[in-house]
DSSP file (Angstrom, degrees, kcal/mol; ACC not computed):
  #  RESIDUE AA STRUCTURE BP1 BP2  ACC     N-H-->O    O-->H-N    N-H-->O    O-->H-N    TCO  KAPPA ALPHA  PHI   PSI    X-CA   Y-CA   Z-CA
    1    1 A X              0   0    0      0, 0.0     2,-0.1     0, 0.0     0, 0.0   0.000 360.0 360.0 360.0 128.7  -68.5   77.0   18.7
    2    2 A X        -     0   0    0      1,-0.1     2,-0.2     0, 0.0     0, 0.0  -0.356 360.0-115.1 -70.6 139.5  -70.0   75.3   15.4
    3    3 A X        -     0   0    0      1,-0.1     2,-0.2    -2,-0.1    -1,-0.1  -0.458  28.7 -97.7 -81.4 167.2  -68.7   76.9   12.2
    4    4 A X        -     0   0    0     -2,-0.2     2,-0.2     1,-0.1    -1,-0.1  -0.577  39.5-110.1-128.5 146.3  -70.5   78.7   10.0
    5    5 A X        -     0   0    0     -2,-0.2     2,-0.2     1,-0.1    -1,-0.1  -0.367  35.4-107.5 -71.3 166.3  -71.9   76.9    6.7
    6    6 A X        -     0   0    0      2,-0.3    -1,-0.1    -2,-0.2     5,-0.0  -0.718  10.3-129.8 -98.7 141.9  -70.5   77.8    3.6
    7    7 A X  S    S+     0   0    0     -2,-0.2     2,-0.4     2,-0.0    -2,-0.1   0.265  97.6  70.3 -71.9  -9.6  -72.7   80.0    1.0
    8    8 A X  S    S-     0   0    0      2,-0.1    -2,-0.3     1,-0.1    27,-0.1  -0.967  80.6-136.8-142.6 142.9  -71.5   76.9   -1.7
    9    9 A X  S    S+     0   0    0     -2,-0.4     2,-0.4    25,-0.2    -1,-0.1   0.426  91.2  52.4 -75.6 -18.6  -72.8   73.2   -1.7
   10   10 A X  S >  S-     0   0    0      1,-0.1     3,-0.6    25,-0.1    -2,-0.1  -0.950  78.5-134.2-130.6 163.2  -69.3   71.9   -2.2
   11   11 A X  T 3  S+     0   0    0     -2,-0.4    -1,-0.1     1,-0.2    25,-0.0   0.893 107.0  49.9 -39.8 -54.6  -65.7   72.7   -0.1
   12   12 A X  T >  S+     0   0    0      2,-0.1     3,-1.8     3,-0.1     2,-0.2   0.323  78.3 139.5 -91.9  13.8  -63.6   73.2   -3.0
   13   13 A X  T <  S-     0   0    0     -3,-0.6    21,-0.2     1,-0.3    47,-0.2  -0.333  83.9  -1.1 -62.9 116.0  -66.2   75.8   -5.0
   14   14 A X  T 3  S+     0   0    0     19,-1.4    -1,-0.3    17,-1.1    18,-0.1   0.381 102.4 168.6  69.4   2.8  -64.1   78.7   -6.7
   15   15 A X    <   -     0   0    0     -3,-1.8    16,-4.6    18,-0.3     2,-0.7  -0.133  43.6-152.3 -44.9 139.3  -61.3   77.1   -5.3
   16   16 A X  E     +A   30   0A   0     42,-0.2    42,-0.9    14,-0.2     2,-0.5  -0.945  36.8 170.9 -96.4 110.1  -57.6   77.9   -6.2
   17   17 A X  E     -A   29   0A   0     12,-9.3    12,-1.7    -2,-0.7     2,-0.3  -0.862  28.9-132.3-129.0 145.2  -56.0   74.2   -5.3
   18   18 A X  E     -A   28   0A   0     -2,-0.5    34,-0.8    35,-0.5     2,-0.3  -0.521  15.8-162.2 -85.0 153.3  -52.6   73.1   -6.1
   19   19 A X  E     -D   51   0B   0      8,-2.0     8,-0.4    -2,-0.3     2,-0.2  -0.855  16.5-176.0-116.5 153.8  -51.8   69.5   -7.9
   20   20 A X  E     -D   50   0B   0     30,-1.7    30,-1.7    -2,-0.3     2,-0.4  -0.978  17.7-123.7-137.2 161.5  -48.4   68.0   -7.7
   21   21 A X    >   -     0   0    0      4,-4.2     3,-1.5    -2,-0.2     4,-0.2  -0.934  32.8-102.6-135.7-167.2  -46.7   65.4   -8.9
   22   22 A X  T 3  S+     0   0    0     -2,-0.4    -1,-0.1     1,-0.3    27,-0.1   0.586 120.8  44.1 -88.9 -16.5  -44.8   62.6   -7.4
   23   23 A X  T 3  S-     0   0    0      2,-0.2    -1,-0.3     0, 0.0    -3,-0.0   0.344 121.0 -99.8-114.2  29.8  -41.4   64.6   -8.5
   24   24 A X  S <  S+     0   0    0     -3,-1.5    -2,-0.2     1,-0.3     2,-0.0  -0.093  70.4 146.7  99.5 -38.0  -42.4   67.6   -7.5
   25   25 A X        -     0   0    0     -4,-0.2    -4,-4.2    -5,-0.1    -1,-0.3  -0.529  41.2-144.8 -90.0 140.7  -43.6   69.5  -10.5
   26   26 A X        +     0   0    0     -6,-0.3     2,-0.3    23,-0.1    -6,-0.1   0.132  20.3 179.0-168.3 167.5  -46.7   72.0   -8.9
   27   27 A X        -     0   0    0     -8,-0.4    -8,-2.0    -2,-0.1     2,-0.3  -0.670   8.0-163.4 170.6 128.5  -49.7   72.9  -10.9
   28   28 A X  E     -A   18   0A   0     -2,-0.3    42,-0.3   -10,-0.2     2,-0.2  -0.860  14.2-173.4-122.3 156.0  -52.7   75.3   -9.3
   29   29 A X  E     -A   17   0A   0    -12,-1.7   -12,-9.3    -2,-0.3     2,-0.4  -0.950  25.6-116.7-143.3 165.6  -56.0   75.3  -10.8
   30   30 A X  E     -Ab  16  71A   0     40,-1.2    42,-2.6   -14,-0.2     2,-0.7  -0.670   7.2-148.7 -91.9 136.5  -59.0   77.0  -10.6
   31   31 A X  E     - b   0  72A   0    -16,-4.6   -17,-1.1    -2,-0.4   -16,-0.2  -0.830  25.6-176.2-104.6  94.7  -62.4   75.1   -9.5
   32   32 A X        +     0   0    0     40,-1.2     2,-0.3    -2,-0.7    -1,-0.1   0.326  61.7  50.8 -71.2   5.2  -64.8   77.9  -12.0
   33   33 A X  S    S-     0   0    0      2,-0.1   -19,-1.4   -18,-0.1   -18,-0.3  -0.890  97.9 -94.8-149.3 165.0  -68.0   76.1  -10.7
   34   34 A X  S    S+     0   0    0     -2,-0.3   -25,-0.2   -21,-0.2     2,-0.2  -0.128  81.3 101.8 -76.0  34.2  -70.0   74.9   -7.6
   35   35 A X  S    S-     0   0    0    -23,-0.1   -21,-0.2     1,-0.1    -2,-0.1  -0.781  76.9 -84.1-134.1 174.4  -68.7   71.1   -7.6
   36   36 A X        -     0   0    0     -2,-0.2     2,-0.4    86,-0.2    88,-0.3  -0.289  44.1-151.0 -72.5 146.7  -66.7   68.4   -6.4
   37   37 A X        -     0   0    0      1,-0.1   -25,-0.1    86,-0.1    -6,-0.0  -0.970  30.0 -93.5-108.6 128.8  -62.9   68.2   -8.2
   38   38 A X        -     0   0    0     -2,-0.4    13,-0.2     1,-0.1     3,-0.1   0.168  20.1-148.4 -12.2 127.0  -60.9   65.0   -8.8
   39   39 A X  S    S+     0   0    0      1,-0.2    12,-3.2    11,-0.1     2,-0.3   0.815  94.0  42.7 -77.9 -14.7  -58.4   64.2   -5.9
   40   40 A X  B    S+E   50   0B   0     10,-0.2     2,-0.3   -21,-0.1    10,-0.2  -0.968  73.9 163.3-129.5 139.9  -56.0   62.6   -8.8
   41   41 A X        -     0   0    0      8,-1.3     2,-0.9    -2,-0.3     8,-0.3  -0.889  39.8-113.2-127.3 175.2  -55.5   64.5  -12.5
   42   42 A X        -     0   0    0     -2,-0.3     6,-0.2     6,-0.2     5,-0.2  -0.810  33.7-130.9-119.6 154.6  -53.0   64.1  -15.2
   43   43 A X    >   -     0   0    0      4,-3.7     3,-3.4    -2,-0.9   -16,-0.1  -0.366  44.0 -71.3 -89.7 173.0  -50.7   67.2  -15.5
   44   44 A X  T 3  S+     0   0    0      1,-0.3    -1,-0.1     2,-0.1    -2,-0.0   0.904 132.8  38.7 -14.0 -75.0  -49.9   68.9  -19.1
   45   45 A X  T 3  S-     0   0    0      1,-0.1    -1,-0.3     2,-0.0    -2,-0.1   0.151 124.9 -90.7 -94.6  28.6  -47.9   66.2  -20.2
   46   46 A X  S <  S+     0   0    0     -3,-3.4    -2,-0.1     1,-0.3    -3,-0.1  -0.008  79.4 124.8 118.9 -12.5  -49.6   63.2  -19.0
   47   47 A X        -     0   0    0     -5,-0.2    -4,-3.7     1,-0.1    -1,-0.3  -0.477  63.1 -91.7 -82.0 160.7  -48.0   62.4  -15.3
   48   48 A X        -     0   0    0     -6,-0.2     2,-0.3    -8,-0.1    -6,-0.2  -0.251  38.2-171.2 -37.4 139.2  -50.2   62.0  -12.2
   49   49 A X        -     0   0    0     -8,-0.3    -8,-1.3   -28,-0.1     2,-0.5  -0.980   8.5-163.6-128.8 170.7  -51.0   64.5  -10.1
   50   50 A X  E     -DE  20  40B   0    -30,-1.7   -30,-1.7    -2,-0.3     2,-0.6  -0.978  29.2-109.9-146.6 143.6  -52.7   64.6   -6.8
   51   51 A X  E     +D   19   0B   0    -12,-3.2     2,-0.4    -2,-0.5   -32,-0.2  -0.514  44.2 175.4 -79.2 112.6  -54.3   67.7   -5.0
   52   52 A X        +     0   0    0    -34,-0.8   -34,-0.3    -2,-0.6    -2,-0.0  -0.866  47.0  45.5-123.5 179.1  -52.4   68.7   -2.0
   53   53 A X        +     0   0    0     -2,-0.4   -35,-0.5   -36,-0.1    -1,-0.2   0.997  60.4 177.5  62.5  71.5  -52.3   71.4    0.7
   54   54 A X  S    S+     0   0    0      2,-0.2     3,-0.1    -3,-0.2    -2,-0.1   0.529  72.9  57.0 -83.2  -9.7  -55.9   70.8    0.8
   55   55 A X  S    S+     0   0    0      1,-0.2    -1,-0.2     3,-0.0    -3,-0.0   0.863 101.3  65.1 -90.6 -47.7  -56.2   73.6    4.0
   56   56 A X  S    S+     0   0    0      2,-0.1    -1,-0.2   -38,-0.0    -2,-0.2   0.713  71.5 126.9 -66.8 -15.1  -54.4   76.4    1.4
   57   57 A X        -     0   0    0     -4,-0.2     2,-0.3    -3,-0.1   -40,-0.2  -0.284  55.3-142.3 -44.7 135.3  -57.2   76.5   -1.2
   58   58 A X        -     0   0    0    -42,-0.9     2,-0.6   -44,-0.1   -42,-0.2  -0.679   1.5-139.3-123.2 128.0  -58.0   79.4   -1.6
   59   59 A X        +     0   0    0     -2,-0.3   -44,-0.2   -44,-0.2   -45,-0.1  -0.744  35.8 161.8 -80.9 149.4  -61.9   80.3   -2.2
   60   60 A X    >   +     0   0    0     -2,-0.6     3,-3.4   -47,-0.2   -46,-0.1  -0.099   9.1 166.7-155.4  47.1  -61.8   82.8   -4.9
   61   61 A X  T 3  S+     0   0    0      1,-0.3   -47,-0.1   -48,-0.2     2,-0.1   0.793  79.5  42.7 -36.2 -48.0  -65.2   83.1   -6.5
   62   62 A X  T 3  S+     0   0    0      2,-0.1     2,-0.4   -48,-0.0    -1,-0.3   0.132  86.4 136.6 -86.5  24.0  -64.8   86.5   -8.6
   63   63 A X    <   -     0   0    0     -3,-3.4     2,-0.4   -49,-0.1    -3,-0.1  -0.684  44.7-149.7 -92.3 134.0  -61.0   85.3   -9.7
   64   64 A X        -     0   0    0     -2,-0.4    -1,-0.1     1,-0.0    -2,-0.1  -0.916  15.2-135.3 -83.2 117.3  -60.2   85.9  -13.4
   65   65 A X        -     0   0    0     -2,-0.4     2,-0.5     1,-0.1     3,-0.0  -0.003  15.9-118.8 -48.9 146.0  -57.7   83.3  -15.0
   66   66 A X    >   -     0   0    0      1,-0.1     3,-0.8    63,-0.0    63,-0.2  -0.773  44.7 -77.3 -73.4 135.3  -54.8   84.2  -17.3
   67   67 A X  T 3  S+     0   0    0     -2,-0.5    63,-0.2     1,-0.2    -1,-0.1  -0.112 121.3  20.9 -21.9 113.5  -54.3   83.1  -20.7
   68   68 A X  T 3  S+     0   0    0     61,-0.5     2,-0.6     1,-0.3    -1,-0.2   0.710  83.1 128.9  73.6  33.1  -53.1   79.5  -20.2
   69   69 A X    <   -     0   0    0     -3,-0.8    60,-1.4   -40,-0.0    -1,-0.3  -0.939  64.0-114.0-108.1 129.5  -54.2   78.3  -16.7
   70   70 A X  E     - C   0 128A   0     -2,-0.6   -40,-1.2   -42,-0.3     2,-0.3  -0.368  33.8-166.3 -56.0 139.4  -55.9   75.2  -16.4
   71   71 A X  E     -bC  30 127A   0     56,-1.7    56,-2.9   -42,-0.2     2,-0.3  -0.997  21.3-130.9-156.4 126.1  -59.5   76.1  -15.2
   72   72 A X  E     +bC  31 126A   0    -42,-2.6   -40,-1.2    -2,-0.3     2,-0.3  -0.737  45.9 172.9 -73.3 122.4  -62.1   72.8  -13.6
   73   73 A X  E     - C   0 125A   0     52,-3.1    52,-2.5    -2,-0.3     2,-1.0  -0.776  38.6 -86.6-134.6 177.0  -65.5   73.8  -15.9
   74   74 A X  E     - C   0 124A   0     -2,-0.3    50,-0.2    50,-0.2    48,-0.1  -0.749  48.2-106.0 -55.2 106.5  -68.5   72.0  -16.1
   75   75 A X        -     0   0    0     48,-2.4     2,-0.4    -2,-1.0    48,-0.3  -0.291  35.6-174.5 -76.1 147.5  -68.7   69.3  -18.6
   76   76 A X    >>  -     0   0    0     -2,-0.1     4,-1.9     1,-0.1     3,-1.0  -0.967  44.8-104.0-133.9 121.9  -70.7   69.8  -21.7
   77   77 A X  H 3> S+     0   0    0     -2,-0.4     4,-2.5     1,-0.2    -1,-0.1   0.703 118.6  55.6  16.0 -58.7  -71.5   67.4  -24.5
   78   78 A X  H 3> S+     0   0    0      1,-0.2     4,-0.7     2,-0.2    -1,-0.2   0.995 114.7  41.8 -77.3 -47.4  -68.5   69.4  -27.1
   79   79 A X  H <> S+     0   0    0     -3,-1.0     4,-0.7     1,-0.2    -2,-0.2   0.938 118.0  45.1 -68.8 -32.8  -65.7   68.8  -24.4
   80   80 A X  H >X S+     0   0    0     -4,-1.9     4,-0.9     2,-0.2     3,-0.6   0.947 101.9  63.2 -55.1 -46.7  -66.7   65.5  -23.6
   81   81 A X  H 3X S+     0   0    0     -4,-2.5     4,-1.5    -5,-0.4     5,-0.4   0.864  98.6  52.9 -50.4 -61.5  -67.2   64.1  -27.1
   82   82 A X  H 3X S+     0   0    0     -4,-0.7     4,-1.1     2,-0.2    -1,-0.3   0.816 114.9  40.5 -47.5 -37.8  -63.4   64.4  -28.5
   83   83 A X  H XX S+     0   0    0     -4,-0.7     3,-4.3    -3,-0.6     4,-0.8   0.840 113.4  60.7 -82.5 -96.4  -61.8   62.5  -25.5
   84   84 A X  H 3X S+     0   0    0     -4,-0.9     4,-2.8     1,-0.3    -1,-0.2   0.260 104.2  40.0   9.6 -76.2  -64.5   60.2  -25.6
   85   85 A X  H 3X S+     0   0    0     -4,-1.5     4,-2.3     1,-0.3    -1,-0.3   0.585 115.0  55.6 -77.4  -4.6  -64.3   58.8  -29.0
   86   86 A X  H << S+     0   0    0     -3,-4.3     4,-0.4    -4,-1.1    -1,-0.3   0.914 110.0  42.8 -66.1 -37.4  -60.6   58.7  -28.5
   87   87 A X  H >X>S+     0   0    0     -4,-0.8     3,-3.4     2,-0.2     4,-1.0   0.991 117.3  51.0 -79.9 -71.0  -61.2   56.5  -25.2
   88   88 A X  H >X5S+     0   0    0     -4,-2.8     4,-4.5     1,-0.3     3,-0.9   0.887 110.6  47.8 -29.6 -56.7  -64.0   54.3  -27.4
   89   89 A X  H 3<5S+     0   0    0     -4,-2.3    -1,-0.3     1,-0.2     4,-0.2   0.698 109.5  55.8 -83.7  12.7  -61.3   53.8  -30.4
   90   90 A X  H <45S+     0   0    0     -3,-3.4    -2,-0.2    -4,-0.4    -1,-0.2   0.734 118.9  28.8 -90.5 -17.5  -58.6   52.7  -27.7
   91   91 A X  H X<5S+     0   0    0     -4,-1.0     8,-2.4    -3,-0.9     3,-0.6   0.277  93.7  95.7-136.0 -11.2  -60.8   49.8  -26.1
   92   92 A X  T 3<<S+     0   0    0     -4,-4.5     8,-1.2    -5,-0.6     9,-0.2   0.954 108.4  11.8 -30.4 -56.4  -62.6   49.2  -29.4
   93   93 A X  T 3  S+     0   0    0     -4,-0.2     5,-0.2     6,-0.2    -1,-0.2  -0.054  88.4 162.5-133.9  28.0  -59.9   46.2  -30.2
   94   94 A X    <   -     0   0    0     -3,-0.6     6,-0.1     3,-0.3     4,-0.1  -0.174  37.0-137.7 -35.5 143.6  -58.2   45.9  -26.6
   95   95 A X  S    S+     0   0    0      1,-0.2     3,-0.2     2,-0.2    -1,-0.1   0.627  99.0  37.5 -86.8 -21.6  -56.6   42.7  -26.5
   96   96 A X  S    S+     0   0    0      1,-0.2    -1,-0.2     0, 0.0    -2,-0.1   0.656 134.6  12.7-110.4  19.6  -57.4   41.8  -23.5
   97   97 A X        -     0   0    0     -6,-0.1     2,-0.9     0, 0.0    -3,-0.3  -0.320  69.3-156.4-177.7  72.7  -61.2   43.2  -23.3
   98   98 A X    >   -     0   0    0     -3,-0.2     3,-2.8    -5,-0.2     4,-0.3  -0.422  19.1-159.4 -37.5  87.0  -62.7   44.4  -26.5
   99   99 A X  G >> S+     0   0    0     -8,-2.4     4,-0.9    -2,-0.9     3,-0.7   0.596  93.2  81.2 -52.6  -7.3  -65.7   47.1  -26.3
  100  100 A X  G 34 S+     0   0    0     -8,-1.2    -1,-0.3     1,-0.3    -7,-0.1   0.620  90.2  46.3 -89.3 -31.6  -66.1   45.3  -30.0
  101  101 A X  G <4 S+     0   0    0     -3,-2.8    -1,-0.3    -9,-0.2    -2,-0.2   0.329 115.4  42.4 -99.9  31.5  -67.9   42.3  -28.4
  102  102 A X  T <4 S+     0   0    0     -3,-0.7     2,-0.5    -4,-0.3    -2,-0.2   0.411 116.5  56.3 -81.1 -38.3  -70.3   44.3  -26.1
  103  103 A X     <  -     0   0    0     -4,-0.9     3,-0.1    -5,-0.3    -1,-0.1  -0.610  62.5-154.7-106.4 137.8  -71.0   46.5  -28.7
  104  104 A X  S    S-     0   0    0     -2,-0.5     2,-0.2     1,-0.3    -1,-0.1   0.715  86.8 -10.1 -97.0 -14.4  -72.4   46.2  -32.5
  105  105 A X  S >> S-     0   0    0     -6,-0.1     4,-1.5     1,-0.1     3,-1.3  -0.887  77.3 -83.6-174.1 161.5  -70.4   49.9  -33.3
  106  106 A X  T 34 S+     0   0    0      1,-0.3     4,-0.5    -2,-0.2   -17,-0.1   0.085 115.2  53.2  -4.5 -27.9  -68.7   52.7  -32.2
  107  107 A X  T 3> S+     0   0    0      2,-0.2     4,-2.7     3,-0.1     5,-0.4   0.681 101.8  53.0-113.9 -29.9  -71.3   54.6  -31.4
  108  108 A X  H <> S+     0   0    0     -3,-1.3     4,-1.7     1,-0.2     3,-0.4   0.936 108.9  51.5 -47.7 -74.1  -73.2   52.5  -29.2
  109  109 A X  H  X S+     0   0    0     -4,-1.5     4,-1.2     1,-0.2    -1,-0.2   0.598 111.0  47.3 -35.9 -56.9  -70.4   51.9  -27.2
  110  110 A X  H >> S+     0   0    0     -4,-0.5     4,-4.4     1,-0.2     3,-1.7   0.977 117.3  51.8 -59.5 -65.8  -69.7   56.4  -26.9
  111  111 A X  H 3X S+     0   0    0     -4,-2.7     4,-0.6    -3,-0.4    -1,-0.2   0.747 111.3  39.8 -75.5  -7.0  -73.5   56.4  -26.1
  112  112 A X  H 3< S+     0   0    0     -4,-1.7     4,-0.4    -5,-0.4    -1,-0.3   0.703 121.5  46.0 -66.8 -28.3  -73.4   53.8  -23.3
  113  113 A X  H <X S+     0   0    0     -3,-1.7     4,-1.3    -4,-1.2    -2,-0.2   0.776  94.4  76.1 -95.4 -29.9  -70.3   55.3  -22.1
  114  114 A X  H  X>S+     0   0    0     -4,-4.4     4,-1.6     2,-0.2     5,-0.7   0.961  89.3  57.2 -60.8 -40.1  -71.4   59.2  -22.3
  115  115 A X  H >X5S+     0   0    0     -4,-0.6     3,-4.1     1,-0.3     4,-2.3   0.835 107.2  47.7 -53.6 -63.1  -73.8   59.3  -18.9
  116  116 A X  H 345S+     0   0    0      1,-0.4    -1,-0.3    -4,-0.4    -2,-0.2   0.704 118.7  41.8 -76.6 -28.6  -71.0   58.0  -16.6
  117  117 A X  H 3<5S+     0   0    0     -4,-1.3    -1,-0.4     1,-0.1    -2,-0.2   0.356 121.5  39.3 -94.5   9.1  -68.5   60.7  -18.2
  118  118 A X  H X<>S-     0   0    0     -3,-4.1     5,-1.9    -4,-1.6     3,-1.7   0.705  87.8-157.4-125.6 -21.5  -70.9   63.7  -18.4
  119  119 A X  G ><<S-     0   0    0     -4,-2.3     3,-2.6    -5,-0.7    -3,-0.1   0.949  70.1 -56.5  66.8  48.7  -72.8   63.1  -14.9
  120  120 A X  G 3 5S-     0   0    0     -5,-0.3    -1,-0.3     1,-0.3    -4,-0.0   0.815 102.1 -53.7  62.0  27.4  -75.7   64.8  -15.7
  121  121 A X  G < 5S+     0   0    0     -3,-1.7   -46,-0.3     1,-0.1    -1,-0.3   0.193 126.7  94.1 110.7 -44.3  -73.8   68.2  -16.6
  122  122 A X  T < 5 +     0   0    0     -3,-2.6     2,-0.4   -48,-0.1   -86,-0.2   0.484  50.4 109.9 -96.4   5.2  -72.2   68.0  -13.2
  123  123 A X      < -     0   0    0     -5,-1.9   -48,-2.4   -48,-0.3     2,-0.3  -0.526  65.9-124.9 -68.0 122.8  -68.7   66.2  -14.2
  124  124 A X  E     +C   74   0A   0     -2,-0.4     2,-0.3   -88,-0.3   -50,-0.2  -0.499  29.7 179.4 -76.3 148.0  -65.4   68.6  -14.0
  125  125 A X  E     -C   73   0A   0    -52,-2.5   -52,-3.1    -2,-0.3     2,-0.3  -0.979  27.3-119.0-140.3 153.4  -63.3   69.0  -16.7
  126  126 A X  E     -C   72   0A   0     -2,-0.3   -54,-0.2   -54,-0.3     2,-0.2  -0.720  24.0-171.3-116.1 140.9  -60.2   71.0  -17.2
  127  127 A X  E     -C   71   0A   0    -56,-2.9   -56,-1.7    -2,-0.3     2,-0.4  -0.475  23.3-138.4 -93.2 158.1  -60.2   73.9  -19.9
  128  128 A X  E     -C   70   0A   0    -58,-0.2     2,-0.2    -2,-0.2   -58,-0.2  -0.913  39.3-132.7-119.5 136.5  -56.6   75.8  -21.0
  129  129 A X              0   0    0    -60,-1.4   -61,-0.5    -2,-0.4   -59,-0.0  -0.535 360.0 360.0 -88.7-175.0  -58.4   79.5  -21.1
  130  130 A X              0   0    0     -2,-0.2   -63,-0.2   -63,-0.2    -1,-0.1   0.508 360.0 360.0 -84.1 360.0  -57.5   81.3  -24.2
């Protein structure tokens, strides 16, 4: 018997999915939107994680977060921008591949670089809610 399509264009949409990483330390987040999620993030304090007990995600469309849960949102110009020009003034004067000879400043470079990080709208990005 064929299974019945899902009401949402992607698998993981409203999803509650756990991250871990490679020593154990556990992580769920919320997918707030109707898109695809990273298989690999970095956790609070910078280590890998990778999504597992991909069958337990939990669809949860109507689920309200707590104060401090990491929550997958759309990405939007204002989230993008700060990480951006951080990324831009890290590979400005790379030693082994300067963005300073492709690029005549700083801002070319952000706006060459913004389509592939904003996807048309449709990139996730983690939020802390308030």
């Amino acid at each position: 018997m064929a299974q019945a399509k899902s009401q949402y264009n992607h698998g993981e949409a409203f999803c509650l999915m756990t991250y871990a990483t490679a020593d154990g330390e556990k992580e769920v987040l919320w997918n707030s939107r109707d898109g695809v999620t990273p298989f690999m993030i970095l956790s609070k304090d910078g280590k890998e994680m990778q999504h597992i007990n991909w069958r337990s995600d939990k669809c949860a469309p109507d689920y309200r977060p707590p104060s401090g849960m990491r929550v997958f949102v759309d990405a939007t110009r204002e989230l993008i921008t700060p990480k951006l020009n951080e990324y831009v003034d890290q590979i400005w004067d790379d030693p082994q591949y300067p963005a300073s000879k492709q690029w005549t400043s700083k801002q070319e470079c952000f706006d060459a670089l913004f389509p592939d990080w904003f996807h048309n709208g449709e990139a996730p990005w983690i939020i802390t809610t308030p």
